[in-house]
C-alpha positions in Angstrom: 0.0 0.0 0.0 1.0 3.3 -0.7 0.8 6.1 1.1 0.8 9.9 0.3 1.6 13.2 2.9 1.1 16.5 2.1 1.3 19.6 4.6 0.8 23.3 4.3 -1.0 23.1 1.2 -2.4 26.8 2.2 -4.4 28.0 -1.5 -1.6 27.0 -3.5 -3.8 25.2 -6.1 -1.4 25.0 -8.9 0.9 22.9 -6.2 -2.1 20.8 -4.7 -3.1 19.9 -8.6 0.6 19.1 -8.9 0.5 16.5 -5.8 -2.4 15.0 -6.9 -1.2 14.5 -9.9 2.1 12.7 -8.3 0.0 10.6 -6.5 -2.4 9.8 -9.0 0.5 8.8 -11.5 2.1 6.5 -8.6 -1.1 5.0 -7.4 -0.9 6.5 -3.8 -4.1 4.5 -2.1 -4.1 6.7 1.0 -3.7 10.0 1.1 -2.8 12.0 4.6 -3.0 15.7 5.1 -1.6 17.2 8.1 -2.7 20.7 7.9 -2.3 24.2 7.1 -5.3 24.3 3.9 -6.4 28.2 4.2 -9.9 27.8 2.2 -12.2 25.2 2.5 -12.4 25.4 -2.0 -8.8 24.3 -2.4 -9.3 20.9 -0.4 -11.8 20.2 -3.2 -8.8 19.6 -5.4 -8.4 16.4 -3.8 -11.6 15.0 -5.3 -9.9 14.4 -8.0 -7.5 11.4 -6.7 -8.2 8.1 -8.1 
């Protein structure tokens, strides 16, 4: 099982689509954030993880 972390995402959407991409591409099945999102409208970028 793979696992993903991400931290401080803040609104830094063009980063956050660039994570999800990473762990789309590598098949991450779990997917851990540990804080710091500033706006509740850049955690919906993570919808889009397979």
């Amino acid at each position: 099982m793979k696992i993903g972390i991400i931290s401080d995402t803040h609104d830094n959407l063009p980063k956050i689509k660039k994570a999800v991409g990473i762990f789309n591409r590598e098949k991450v099945e779990l997917v851990l954030h540990a804080g710091d999102f500033v706006s509740p409208f850049t955690f919906l970028e993570f919808k889009n993880l397979n």
